[in-house]
Backbone as JSON Lines, residues from 0, in Angstrom:
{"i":0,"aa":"X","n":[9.38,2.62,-27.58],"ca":[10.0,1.44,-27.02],"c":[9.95,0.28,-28.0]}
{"i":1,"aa":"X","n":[8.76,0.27,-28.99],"ca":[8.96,-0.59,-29.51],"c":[9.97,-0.41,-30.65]}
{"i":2,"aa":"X","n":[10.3,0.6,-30.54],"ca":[11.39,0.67,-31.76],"c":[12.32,0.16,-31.63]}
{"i":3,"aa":"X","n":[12.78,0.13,-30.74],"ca":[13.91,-0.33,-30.28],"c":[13.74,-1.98,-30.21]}
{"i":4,"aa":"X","n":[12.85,-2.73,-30.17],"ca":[12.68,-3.99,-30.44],"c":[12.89,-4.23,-32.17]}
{"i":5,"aa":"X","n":[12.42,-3.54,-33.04],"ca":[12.81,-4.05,-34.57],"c":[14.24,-3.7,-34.97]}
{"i":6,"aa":"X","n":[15.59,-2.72,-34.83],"ca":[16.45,-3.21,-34.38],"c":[17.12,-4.64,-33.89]}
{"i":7,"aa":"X","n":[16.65,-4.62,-32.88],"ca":[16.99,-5.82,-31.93],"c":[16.45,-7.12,-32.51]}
{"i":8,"aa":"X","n":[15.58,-6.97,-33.07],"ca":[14.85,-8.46,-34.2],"c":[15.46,-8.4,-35.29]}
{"i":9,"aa":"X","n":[16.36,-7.38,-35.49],"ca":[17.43,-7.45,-37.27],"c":[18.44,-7.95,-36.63]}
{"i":10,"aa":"X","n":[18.63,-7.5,-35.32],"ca":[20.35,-7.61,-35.47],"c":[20.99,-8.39,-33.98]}
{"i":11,"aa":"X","n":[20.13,-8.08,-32.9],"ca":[20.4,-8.78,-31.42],"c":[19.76,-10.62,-32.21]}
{"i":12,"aa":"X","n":[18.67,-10.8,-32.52],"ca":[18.23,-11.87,-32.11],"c":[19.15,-13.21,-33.34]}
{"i":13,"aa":"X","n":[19.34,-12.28,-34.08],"ca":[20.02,-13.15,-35.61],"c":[21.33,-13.48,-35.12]}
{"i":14,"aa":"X","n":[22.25,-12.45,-34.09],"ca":[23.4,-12.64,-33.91],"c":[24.32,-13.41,-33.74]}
{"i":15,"aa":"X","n":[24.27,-14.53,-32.91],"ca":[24.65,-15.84,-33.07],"c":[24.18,-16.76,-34.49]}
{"i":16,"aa":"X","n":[23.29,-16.5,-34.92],"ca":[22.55,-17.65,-35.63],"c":[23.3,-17.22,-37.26]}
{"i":17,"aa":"X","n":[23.89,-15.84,-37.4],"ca":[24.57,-15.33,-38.51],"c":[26.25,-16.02,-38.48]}
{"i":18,"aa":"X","n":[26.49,-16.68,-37.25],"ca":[27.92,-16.73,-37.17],"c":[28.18,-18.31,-38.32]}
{"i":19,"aa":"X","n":[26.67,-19.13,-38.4],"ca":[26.52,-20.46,-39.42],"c":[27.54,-21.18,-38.61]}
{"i":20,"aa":"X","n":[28.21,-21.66,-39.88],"ca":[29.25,-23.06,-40.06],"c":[30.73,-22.32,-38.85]}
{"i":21,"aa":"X","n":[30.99,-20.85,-39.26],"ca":[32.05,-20.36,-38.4],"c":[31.55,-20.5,-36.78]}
{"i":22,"aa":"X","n":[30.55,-20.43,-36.39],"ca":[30.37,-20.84,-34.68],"c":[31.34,-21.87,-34.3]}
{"i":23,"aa":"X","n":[31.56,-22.97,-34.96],"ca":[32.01,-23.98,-35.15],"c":[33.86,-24.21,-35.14]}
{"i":24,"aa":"X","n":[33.89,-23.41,-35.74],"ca":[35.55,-22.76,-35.41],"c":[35.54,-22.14,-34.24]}
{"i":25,"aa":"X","n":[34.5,-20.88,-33.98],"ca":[35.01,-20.38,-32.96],"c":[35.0,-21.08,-31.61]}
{"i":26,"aa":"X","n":[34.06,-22.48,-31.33],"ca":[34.31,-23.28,-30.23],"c":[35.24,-24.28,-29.9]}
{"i":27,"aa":"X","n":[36.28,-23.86,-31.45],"ca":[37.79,-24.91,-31.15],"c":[38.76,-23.72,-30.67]}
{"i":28,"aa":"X","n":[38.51,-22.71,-30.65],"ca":[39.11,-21.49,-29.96],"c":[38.83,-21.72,-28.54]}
{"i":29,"aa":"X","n":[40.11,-21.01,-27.8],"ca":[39.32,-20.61,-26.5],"c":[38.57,-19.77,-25.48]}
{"i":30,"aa":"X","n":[37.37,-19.94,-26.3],"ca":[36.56,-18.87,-26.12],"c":[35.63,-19.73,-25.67]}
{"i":31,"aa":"X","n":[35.05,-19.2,-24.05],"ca":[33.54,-19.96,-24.36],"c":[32.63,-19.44,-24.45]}
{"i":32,"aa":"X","n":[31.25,-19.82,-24.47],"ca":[29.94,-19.36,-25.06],"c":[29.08,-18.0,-24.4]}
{"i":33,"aa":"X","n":[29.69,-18.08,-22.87],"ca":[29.8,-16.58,-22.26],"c":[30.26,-15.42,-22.97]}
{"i":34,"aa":"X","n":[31.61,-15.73,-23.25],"ca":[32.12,-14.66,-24.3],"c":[31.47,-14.37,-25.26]}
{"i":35,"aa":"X","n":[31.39,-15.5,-26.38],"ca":[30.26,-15.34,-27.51],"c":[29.27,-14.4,-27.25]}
{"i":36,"aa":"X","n":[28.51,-14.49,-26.11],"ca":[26.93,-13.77,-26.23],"c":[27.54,-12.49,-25.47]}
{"i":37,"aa":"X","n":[28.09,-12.17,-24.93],"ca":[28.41,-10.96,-24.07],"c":[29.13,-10.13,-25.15]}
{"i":38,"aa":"X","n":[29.5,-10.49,-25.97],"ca":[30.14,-10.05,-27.41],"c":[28.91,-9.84,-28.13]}
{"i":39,"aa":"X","n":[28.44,-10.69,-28.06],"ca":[27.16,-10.42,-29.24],"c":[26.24,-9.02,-28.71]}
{"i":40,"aa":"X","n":[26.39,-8.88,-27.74],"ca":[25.06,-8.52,-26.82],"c":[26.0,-6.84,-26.42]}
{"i":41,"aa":"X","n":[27.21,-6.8,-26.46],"ca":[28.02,-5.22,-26.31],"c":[27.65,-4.69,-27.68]}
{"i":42,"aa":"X","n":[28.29,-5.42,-28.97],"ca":[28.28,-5.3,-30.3],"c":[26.4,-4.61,-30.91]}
{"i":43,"aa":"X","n":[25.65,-5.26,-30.16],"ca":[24.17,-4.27,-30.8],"c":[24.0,-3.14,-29.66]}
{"i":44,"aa":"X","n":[24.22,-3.43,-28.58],"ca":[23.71,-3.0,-27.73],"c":[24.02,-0.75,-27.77]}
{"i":45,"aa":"X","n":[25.12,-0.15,-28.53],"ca":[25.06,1.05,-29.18],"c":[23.96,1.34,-30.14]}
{"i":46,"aa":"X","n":[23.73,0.57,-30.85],"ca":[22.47,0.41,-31.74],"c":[21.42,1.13,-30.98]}
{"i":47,"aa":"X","n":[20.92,-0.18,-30.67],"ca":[19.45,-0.42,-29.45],"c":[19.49,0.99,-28.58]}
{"i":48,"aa":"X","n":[20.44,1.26,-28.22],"ca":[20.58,2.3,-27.57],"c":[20.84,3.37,-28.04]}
{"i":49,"aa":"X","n":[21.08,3.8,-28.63],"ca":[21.27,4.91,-29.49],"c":[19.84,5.51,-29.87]}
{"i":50,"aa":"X","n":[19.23,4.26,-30.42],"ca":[17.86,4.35,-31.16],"c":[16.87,4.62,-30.59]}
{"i":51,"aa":"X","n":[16.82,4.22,-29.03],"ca":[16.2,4.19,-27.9],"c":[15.89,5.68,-27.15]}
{"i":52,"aa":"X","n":[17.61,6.28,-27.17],"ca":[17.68,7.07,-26.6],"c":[17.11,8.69,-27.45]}
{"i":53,"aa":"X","n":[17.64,8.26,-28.49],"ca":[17.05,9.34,-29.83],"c":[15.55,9.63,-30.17]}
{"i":54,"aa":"X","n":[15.07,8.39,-30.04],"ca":[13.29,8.31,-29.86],"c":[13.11,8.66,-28.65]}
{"i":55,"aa":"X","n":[13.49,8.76,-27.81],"ca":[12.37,9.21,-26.46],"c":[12.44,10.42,-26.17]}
{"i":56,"aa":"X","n":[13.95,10.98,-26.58],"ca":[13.93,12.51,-25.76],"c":[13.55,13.39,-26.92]}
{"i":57,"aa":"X","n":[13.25,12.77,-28.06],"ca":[13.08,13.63,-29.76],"c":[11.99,13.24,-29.16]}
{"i":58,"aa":"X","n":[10.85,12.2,-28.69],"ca":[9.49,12.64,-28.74],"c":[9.2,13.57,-27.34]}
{"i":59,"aa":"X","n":[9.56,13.13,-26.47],"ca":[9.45,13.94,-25.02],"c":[9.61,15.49,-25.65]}
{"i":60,"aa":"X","n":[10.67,16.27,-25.77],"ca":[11.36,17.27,-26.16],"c":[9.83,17.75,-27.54]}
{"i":61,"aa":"X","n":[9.31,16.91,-28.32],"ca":[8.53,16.86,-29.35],"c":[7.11,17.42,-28.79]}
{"i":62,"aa":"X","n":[7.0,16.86,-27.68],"ca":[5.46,17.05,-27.0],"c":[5.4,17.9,-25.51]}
{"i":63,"aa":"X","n":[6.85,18.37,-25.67],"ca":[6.77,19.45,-24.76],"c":[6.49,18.88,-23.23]}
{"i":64,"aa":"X","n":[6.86,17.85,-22.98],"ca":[6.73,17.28,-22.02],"c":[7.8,17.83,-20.66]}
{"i":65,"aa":"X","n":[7.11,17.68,-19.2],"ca":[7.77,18.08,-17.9],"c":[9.48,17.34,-17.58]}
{"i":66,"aa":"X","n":[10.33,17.57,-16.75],"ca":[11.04,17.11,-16.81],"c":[11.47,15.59,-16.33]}
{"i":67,"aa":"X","n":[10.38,15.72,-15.52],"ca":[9.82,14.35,-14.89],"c":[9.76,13.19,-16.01]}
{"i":68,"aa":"X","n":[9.19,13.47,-17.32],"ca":[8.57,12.81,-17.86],"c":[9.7,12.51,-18.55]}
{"i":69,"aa":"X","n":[10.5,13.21,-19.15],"ca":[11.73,13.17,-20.16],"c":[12.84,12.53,-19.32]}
{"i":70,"aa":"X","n":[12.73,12.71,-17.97],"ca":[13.57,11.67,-17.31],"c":[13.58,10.48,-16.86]}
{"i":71,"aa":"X","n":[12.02,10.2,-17.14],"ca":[10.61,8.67,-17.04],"c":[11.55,8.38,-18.5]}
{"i":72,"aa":"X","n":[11.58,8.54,-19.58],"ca":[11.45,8.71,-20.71],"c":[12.7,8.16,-21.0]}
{"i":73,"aa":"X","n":[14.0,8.84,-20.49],"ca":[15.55,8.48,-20.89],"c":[15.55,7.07,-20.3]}
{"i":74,"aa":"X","n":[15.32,6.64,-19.33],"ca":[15.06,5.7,-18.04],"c":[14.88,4.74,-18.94]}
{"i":75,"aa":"X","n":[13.72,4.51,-19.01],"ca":[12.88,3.72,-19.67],"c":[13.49,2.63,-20.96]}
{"i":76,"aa":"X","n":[14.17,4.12,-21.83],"ca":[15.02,4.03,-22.96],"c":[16.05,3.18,-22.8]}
{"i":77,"aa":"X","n":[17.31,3.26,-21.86],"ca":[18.25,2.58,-21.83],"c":[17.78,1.22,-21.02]}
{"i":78,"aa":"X","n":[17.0,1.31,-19.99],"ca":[15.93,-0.07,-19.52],"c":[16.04,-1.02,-20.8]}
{"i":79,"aa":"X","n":[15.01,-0.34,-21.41],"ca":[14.54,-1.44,-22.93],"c":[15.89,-1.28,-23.24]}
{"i":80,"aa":"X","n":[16.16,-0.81,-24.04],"ca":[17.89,-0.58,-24.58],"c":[18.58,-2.2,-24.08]}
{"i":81,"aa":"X","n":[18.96,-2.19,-22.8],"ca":[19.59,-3.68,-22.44],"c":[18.76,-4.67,-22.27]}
{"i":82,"aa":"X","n":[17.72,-4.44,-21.79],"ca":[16.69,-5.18,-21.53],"c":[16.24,-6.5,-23.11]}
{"i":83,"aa":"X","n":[16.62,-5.51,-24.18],"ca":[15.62,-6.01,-25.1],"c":[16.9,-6.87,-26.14]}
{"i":84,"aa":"X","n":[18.34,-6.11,-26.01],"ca":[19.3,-6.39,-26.74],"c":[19.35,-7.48,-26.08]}
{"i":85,"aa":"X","n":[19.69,-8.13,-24.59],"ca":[20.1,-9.25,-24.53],"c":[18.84,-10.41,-24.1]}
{"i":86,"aa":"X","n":[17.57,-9.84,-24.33],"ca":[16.55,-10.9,-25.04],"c":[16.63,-11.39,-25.98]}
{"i":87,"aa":"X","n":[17.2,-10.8,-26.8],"ca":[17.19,-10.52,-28.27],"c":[18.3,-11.79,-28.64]}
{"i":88,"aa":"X","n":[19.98,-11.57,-27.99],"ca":[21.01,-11.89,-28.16],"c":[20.64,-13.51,-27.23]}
{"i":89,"aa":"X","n":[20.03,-13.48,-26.34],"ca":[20.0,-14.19,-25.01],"c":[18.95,-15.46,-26.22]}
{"i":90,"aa":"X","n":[17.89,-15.15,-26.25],"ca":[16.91,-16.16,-27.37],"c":[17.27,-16.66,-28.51]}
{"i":91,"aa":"X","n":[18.27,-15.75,-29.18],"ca":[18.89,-16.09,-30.36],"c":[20.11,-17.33,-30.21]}
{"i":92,"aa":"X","n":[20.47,-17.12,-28.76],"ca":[21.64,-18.24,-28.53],"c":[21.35,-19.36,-28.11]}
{"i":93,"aa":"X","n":[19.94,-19.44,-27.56],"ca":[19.32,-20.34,-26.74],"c":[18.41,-21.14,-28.07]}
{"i":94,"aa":"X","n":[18.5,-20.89,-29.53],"ca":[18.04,-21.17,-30.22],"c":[18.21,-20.85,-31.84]}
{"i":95,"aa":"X","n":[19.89,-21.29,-31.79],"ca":[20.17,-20.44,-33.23],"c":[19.94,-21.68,-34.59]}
{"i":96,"aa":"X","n":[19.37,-20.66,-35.5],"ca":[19.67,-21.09,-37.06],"c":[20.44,-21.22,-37.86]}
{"i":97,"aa":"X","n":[21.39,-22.02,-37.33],"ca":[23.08,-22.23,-38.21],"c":[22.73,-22.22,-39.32]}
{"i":98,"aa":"X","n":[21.41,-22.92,-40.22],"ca":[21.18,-22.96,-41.47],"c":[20.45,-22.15,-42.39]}
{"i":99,"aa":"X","n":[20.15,-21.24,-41.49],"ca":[18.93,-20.01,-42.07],"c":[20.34,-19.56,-43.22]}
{"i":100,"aa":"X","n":[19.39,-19.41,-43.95],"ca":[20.04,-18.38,-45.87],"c":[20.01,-16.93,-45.66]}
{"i":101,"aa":"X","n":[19.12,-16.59,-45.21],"ca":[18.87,-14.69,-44.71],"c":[19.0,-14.64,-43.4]}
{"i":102,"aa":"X","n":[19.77,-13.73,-42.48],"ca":[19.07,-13.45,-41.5],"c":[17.68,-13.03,-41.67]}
{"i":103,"aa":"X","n":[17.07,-12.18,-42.66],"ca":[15.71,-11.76,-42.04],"c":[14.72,-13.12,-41.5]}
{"i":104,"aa":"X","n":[14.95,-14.72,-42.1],"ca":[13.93,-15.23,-41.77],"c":[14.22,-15.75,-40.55]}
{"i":105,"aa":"X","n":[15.07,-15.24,-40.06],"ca":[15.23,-16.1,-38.53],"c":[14.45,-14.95,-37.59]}
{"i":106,"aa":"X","n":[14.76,-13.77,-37.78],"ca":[13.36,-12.78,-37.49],"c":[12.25,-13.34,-37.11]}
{"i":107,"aa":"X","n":[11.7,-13.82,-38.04],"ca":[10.38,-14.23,-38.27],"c":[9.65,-15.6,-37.72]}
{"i":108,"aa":"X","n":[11.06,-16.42,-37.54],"ca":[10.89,-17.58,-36.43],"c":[10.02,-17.86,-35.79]}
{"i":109,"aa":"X","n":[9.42,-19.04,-35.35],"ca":[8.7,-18.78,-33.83],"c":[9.89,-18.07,-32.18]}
{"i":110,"aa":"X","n":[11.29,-17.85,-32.87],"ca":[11.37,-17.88,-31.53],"c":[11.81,-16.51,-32.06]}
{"i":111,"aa":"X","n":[11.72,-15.91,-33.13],"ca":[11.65,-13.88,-33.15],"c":[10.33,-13.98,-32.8]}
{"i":112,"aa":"X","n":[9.73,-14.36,-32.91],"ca":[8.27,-14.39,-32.79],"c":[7.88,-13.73,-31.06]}
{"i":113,"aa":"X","n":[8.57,-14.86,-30.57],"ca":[8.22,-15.25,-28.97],"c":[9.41,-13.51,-28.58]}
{"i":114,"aa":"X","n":[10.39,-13.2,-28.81],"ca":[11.53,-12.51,-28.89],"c":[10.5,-10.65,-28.75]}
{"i":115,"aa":"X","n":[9.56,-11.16,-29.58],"ca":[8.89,-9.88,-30.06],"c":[7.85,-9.11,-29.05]}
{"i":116,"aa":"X","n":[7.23,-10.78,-28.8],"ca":[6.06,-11.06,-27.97],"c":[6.72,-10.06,-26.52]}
{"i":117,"aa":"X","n":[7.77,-11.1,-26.11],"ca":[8.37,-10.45,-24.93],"c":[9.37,-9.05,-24.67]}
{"i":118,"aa":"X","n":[9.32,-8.76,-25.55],"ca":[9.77,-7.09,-25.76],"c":[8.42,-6.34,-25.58]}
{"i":119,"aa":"X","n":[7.37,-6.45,-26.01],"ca":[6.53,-5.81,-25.97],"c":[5.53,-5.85,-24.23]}
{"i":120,"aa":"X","n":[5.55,-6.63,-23.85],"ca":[5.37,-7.46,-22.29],"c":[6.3,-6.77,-21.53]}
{"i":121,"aa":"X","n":[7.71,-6.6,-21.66],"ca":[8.58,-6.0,-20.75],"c":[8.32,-4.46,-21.41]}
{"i":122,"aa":"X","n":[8.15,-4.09,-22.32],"ca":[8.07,-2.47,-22.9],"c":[6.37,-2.53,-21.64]}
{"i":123,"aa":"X","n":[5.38,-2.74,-21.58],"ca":[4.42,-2.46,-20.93],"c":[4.58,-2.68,-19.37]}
{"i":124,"aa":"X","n":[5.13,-3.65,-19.02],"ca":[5.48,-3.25,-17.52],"c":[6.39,-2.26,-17.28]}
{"i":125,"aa":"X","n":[7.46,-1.52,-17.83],"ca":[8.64,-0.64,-17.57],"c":[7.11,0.53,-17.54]}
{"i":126,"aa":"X","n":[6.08,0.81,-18.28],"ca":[5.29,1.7,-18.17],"c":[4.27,1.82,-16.78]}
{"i":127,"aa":"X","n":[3.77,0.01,-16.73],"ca":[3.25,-0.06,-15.49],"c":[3.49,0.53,-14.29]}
{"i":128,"aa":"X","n":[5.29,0.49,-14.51],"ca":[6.15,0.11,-13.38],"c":[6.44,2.15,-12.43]}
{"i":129,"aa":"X","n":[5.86,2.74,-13.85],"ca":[6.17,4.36,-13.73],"c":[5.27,4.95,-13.77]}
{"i":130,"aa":"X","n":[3.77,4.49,-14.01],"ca":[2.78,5.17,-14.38],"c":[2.66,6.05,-13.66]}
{"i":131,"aa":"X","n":[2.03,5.64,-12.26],"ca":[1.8,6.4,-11.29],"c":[2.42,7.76,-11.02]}
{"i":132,"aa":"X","n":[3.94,7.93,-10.75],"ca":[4.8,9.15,-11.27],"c":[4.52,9.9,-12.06]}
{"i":133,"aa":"X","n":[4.41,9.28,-13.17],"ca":[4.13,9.92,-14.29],"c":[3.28,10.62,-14.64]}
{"i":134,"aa":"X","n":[2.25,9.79,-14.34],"ca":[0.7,10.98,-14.32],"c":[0.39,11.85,-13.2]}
{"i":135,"aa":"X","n":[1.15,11.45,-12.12],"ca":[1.18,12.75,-11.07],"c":[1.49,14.25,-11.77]}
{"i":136,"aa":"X","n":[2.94,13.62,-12.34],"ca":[3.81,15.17,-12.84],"c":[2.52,15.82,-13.62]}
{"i":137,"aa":"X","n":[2.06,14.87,-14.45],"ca":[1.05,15.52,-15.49],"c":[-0.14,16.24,-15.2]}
{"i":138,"aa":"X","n":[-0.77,15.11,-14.51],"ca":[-2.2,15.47,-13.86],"c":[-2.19,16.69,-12.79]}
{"i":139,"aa":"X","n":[-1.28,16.47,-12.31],"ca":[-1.09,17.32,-10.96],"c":[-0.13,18.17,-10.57]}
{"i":140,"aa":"X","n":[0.61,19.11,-11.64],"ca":[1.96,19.75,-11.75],"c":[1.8,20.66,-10.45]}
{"i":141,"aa":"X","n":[1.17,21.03,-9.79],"ca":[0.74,21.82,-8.67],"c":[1.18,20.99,-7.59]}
{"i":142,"aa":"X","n":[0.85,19.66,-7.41],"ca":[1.39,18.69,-6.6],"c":[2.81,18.56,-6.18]}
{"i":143,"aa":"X","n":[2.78,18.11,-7.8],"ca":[3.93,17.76,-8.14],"c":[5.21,18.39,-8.76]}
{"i":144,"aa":"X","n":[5.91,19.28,-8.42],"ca":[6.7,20.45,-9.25],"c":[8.41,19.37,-9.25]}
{"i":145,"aa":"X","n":[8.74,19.88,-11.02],"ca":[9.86,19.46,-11.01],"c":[10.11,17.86,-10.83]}
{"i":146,"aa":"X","n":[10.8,17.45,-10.2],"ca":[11.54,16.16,-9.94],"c":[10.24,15.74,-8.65]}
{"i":147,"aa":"X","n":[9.7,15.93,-8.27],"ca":[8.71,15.57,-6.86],"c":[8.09,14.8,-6.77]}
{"i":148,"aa":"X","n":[7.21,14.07,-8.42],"ca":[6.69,13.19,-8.13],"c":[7.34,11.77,-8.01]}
{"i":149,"aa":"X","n":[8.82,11.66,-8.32],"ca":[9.5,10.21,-8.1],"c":[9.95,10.69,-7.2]}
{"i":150,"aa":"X","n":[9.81,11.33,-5.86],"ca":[10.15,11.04,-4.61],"c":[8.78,11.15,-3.92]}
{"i":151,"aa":"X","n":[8.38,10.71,-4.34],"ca":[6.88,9.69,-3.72],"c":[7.25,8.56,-3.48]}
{"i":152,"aa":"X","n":[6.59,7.86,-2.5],"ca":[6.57,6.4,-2.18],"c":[6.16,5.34,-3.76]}
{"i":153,"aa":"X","n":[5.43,5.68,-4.34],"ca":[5.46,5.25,-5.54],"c":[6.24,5.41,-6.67]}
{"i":154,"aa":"X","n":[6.93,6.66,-6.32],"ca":[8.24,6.88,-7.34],"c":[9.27,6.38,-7.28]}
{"i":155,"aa":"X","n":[9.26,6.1,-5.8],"ca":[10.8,5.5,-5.32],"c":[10.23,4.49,-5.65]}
{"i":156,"aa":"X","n":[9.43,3.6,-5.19],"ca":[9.23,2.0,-6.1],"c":[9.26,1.54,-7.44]}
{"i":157,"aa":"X","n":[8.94,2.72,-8.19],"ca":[8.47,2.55,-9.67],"c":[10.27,2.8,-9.96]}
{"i":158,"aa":"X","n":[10.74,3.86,-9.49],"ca":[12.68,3.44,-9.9],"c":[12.94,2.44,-9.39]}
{"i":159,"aa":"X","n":[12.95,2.14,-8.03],"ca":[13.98,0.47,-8.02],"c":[12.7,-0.46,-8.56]}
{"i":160,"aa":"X","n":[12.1,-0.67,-8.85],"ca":[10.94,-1.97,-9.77],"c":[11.65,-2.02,-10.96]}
{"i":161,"aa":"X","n":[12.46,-0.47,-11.51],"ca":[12.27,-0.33,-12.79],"c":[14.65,-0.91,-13.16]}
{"i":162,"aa":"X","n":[14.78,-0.89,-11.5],"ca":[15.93,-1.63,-11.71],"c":[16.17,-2.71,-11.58]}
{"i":163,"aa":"X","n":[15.54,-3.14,-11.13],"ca":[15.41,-4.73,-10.24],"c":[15.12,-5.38,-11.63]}
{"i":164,"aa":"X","n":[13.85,-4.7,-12.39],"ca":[13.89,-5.95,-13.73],"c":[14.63,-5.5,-15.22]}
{"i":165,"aa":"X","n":[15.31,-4.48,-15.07],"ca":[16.16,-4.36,-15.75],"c":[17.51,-5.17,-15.92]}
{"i":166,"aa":"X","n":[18.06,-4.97,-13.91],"ca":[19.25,-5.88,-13.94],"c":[18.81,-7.5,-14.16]}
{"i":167,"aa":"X","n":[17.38,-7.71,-13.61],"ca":[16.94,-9.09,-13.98],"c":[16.64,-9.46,-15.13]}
{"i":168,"aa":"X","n":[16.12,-8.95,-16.13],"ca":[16.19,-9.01,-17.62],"c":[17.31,-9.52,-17.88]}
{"i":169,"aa":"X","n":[18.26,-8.48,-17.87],"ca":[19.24,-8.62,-18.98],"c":[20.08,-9.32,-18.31]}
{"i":170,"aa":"X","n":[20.57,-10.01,-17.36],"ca":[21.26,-10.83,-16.82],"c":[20.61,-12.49,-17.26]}
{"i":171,"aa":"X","n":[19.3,-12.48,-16.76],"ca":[18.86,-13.74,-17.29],"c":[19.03,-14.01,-18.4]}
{"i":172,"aa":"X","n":[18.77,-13.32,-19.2],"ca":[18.07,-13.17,-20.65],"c":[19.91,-13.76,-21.31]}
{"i":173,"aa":"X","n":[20.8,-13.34,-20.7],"ca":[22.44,-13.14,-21.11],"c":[22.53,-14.57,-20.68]}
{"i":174,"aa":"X","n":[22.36,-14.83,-19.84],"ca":[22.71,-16.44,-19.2],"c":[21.81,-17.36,-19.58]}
{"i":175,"aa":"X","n":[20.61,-17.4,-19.9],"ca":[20.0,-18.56,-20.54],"c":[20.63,-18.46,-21.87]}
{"i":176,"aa":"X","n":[21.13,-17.26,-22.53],"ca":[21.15,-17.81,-24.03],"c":[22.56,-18.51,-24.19]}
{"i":177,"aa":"X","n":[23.79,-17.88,-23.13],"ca":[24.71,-18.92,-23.0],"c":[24.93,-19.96,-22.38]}
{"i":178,"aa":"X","n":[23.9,-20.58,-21.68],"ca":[23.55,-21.96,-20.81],"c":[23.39,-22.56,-22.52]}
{"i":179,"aa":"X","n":[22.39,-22.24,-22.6],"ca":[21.51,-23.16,-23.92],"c":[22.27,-23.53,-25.12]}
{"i":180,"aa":"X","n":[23.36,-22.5,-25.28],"ca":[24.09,-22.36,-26.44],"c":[25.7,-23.49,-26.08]}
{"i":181,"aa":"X","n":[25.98,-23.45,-24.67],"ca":[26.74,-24.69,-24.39],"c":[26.51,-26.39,-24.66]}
{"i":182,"aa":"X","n":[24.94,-26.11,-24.17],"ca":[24.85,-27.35,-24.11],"c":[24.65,-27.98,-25.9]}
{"i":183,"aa":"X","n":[24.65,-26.87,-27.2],"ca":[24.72,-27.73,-27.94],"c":[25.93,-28.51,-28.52]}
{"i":184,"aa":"X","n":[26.57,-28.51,-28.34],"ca":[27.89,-29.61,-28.46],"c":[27.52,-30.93,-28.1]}
């Protein structure tokens, strides 16, 4: 999961802040700043996801893991996947470096910084959010056969927990960075 955050610190969080002196044109267009980040935020978001999705079922598939787990696993993946791209895209707009020389040092920012912090915070609750499931299938395959342990009362919570702050992530995360990014004019 965290892989999918250094990605997203090259290329979601710089995204606006790479556009410089041209942002500037593009707000005499009629385009507004919604567009901008929802553009920014489609444009990595194959990346993030791709990368996401390639690491989890190459390690799941790697460690011989139940199907439960590899489907904890894909979940999870495209979760972070949007989750982290439009943190990424969402912070970067809410705080861009028209003047940065490299993207890499806008990375490194306090607000890649903070960008990083909170990828890793949402990567540990998406785990919180499944544990329980998860170590059923494992601990307890006798229990638990197949798909059985997310139709537990805790499974069914740990999926909608695990949608609820997904769609809440990446919706917020999309709208603060184009709130923030309006108001600089």
């Amino acid at each position: 999961m965290i892989r999918q955050a250094q990605p997203a610190c090259r290329l979601a969080f710089p995204a606006v802040s790479t556009e410089a002196k041209a942002y500037w044109l593009l707000r005499t267009a009629p385009i507004d700043t919604r567009q901008i980040v929802l553009s920014k935020f489609l444009g990595v978001l194959p990346v993030t996801l791709t990368v996401g999705l390639v690491m989890g079922v190459a390690s799941a598939l790697s460690m011989s893991l139940g199907p439960t787990l590899l489907l904890l696993s894909v979940l999870v993946s495209v979760s972070n996947a949007l989750v982290i791209t439009a943190l990424g895209v969402g912070l970067g707009a809410a705080a861009p470096k028209f003047d940065a020389d490299n993207p890499a040092e806008i990375g490194v920012s306090p607000g890649g910084l903070a960008f990083m912090g909170l990828s890793l915070a949402y990567s540990v609750l998406c785990l919180l959010l499944l544990a329980r499931p998860a170590a059923g299938s494992v601990l307890r395959p006798d229990l638990y056969p197949g798909y059985s342990a997310l139709t537990t009362p805790e499974g069914i919570l740990g999926l909608i927990g695990l949608l609820v702050v997904t769609v809440l992530g990446t919706s917020l995360s999309l709208r603060t960075g184009w709130q923030r990014l309006d108001r600089l004019e």
